[in-house]
PADRENSE-285603 format. One record per residue (C-alpha): z, x, y. Coordinates in steps of 0.2 Angstrom, whole numbers, padded with zeros to 4 digits, always signed. Layout:
<atoms>
ZXY ...
</atoms>
This chain:
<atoms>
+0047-0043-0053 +0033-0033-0059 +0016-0042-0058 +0004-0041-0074 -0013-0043-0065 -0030-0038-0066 -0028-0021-0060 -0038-0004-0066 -0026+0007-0057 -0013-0001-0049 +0003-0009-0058 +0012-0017-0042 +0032-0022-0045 +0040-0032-0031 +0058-0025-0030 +0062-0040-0020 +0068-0060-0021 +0061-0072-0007 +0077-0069+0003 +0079-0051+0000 +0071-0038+0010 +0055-0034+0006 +0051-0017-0006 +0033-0016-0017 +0031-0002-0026 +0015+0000-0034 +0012+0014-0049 -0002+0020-0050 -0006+0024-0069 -0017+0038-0072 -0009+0047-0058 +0009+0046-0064 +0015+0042-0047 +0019+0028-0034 +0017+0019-0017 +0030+0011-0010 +0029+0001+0004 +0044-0004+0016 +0063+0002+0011 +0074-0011+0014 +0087-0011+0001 +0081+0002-0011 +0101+0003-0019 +0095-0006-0034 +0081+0005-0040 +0080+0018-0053 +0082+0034-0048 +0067+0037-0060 +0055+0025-0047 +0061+0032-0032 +0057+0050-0040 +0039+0044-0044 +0034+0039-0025 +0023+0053-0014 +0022+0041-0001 +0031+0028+0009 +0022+0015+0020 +0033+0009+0033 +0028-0007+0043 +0038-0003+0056 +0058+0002+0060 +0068-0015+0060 +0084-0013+0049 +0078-0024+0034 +0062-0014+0032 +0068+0006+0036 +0087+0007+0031 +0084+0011+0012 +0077+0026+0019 +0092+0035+0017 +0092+0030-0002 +0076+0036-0005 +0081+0055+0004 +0097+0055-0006 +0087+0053-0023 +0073+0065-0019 +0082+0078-0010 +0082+0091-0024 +0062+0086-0030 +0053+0103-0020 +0039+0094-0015 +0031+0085+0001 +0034+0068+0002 +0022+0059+0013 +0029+0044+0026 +0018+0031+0037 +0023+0022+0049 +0019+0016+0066 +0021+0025+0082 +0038+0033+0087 +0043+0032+0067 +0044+0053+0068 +0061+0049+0082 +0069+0038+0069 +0067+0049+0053 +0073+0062+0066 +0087+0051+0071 +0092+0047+0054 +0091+0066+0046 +0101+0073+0061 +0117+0060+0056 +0121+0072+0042 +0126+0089+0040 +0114+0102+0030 +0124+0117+0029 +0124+0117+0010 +0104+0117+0012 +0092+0125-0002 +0074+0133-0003 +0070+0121-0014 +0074+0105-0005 +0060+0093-0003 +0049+0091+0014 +0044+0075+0024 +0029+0074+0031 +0030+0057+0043 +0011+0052+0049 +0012+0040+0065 -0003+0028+0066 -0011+0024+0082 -0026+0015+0084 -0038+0031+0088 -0027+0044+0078 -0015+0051+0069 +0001+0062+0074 +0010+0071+0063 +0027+0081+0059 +0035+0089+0046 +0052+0089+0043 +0056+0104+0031 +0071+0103+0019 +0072+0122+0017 +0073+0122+0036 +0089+0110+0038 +0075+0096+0042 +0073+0102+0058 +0056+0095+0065 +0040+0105+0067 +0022+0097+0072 +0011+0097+0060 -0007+0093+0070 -0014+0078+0076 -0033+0071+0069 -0045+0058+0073 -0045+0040+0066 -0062+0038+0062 -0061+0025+0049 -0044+0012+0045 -0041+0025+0030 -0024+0035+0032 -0022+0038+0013 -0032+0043+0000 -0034+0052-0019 -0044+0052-0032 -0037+0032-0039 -0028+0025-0022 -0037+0020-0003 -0023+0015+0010 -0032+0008+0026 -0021+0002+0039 -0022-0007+0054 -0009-0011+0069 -0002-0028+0071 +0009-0035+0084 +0030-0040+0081 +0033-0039+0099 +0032-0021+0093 +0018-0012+0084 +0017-0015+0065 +0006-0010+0051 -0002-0018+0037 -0009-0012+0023 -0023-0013+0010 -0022-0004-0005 -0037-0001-0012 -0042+0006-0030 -0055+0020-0029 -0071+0016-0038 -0072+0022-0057 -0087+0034-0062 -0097+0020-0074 -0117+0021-0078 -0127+0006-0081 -0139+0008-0097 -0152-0002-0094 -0154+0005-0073 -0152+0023-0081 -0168+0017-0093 -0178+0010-0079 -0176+0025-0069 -0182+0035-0085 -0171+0046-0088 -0161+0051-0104 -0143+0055-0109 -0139+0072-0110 -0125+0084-0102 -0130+0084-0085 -0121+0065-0085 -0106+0075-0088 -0111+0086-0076 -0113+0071-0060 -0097+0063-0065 -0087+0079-0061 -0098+0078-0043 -0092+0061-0044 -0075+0066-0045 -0075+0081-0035 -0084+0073-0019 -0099+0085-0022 -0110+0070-0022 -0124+0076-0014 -0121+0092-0010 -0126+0100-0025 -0143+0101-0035 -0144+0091-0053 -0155+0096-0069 -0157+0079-0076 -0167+0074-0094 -0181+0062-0094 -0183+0051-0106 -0197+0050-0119 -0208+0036-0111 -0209+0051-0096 -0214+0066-0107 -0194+0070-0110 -0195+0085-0099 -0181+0088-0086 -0179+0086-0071 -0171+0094-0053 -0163+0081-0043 -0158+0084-0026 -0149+0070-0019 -0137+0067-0033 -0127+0055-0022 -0146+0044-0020 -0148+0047-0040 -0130+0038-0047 -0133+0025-0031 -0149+0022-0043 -0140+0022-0060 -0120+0016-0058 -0112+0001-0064 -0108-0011-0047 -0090-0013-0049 -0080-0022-0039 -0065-0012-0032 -0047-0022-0033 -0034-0022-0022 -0017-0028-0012 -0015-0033+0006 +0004-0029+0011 +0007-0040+0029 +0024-0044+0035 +0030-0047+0051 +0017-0051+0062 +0018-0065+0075 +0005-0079+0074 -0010-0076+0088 -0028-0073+0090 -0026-0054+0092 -0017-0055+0073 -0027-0066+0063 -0043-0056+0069 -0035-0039+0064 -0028-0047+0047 -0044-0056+0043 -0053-0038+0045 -0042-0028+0034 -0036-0039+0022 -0054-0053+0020 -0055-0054+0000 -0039-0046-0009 -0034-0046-0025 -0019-0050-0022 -0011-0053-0004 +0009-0050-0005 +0014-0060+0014 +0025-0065+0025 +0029-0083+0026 +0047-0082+0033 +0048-0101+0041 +0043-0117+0036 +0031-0129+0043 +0046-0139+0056 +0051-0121+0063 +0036-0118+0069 +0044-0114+0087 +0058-0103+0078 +0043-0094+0070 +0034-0092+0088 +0051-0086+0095 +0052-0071+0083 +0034-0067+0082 +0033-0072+0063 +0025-0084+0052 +0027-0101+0045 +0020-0110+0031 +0008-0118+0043 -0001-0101+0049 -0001-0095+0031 -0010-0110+0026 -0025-0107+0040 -0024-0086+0035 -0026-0089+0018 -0042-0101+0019 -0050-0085+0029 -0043-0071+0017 -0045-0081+0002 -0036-0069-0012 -0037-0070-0030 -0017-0070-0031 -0003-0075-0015 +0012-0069-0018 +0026-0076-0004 +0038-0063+0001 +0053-0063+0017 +0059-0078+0019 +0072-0082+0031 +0089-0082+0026 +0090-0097+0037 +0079-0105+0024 +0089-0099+0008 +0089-0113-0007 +0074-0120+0000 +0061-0110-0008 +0053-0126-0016 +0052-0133-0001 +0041-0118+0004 +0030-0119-0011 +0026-0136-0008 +0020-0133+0009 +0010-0119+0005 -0008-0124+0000 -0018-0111-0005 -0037-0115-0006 -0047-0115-0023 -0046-0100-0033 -0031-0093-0026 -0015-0093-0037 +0002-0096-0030 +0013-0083-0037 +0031-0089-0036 +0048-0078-0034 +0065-0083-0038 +0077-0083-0020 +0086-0068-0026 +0083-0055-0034 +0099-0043-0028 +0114-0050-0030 +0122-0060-0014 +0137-0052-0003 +0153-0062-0006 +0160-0074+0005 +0176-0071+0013 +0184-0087+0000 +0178-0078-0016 +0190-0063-0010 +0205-0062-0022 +0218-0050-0013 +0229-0040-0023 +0248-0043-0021 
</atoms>
């Protein structure tokens, strides 16, 4: 179900009913490629979508989040390039696990690589799993978190923080990079005229030489129209940009409801465009929901009057739950100004029940 909202960048889809395992993919438009985050069941996507990922966002290894994985090697195997994964700690043993199940004999220089990033709290380990090689894994360095960001290009931040499931899980905030914009009437009071050195800071803007390389700028004619040395290029467009506000999606799923949670989820995720959560129990399984470390309507209803996104979308619902989705709509009560986005139950087709099997003679 793709989602038409407010986006510059970003064009989220969620490949996924209320019942079904959770799968967003995000494109992201000027770049040509995507984000997908969790791999349930990825059997019903185009091969054309999973093609288009560079990176996969893992929340953590339980069947219904992790065992599309093998989907998404079978579709990208022959595409030679590095496919990044994120996961929390110990994901590089599973991806390991999974790859050594199958035989690579028949293996090609021009197979695809996996680079698999475990998150900790203070850093990041990672490994590459090269296709050229038969996947065999190789270390690939180990840096410093000094910051929540694990992900970033020129259109797309990725912070992510660990949560608990009664194992370590991640969630996510998708972030869209700010856009290079002047402000007309700030460029005026700072006195200064168009010309090509505005071409010249947006490609520091770009290229993350901000302030680290010298600017000949052009006056305007209330200052004698002369030009101009600037310095501090990052201090001049802090004085003459646009303030635009940078959208973006909080993914959280599977998260038991405790202090320790809903402080780490309020500080990542405080203010999304749009929150696409976990609400896998109903308000009168409250104890179920404590049992499995996950959340009910109930805890949703208190996280969202703290996050307070634009959009909620409501995703993992029990199968315990199934065919009363409306039910969970009703109890959910989003505070003002943030829009209730509904999903049908199913979005994959159901297995059949053992009664709807007609046996040949």
């Amino acid at each position: 179900m793709a989602l038409h909202l407010p986006f510059r960048y970003l064009e989220p889809t969620c490949f996924a009913g209320l019942l079904d395992d959770p799968v967003l993919w995000v494109k992201v438009r000027p770049w040509g490629r995507a984000l997908l985050f969790d791999c349930g069941q990825l059997h019903h996507l185009a091969k054309r979508a999973l093609k288009s990922v560079a990176a996969l966002f893992v929340t953590h290894a339980h069947m219904d989040h992790f065992m599309g994985f093998d989907t998404l090697v079978r579709h990208v195997l022959v595409s030679p390039r590095v496919f990044d994964v994120f996961g929390p700690p110990g994901l590089a043993d599973k991806i390991e696990h999974k790859l050594c199940a199958y035989d690579w004999n028949l293996h090609e220089r021009f197979w695809c690589t996996f680079r698999v990033h475990e998150v900790y709290p203070n850093h990041i380990q990672k490994w590459i799993f090269p296709g050229p090689l038969r996947f065999e894994r190789q270390p690939d360095g180990v840096c410093d978190r000094s910051d929540r960001t694990v992900f970033a290009n020129r259109w797309v931040r990725v912070d992510a923080q660990q949560a608990d499931h009664h194992i370590p899980v991640l969630i996510y905030r998708i972030t869209e990079q700010p856009t290079f914009s002047l402000d007309t009437e700030r460029l005026a009071a700072a006195g200064l005229a168009g010309g090509a050195w505005i071409s010249d800071l947006k490609r520091q803007f770009y290229r993350g030489r901000l302030g680290k390389e010298s600017l000949t700028v052009t006056q305007s004619y209330a200052e004698g129209g002369g030009l101009l040395e600037i310095a501090d290029t990052r201090r001049l467009y802090d004085m003459v940009q646009r303030r635009l506000v940078s959208l973006s999606i909080g993914y959280m799923t599977d998260i038991g409801y405790s202090r320790h949670n809903e402080e780490t989820v309020t500080g990542l995720l405080q203010g999304v465009t749009l929150l696409v959560g976990e609400c896998a129990f109903l308000a009168d399984q409250v104890e179920k929901a404590r049992r499995s470390c996950h959340l009910c309507t109930r805890d949703m209803n208190v996280l969202l009057q703290t996050l307070r996104p634009k959009y909620y979308l409501p995703v993992h619902l029990s199968k315990s739950c199934g065919e009363m989705s409306q039910k969970l709509y009703q109890e959910l009560h989003p505070p003002v100004g943030t829009t209730l986005i509904h999903l049908p139950e199913r979005l994959l087709a159901r297995p059949l029940l053992p009664c709807e099997v007609r046996l040949g003679c």
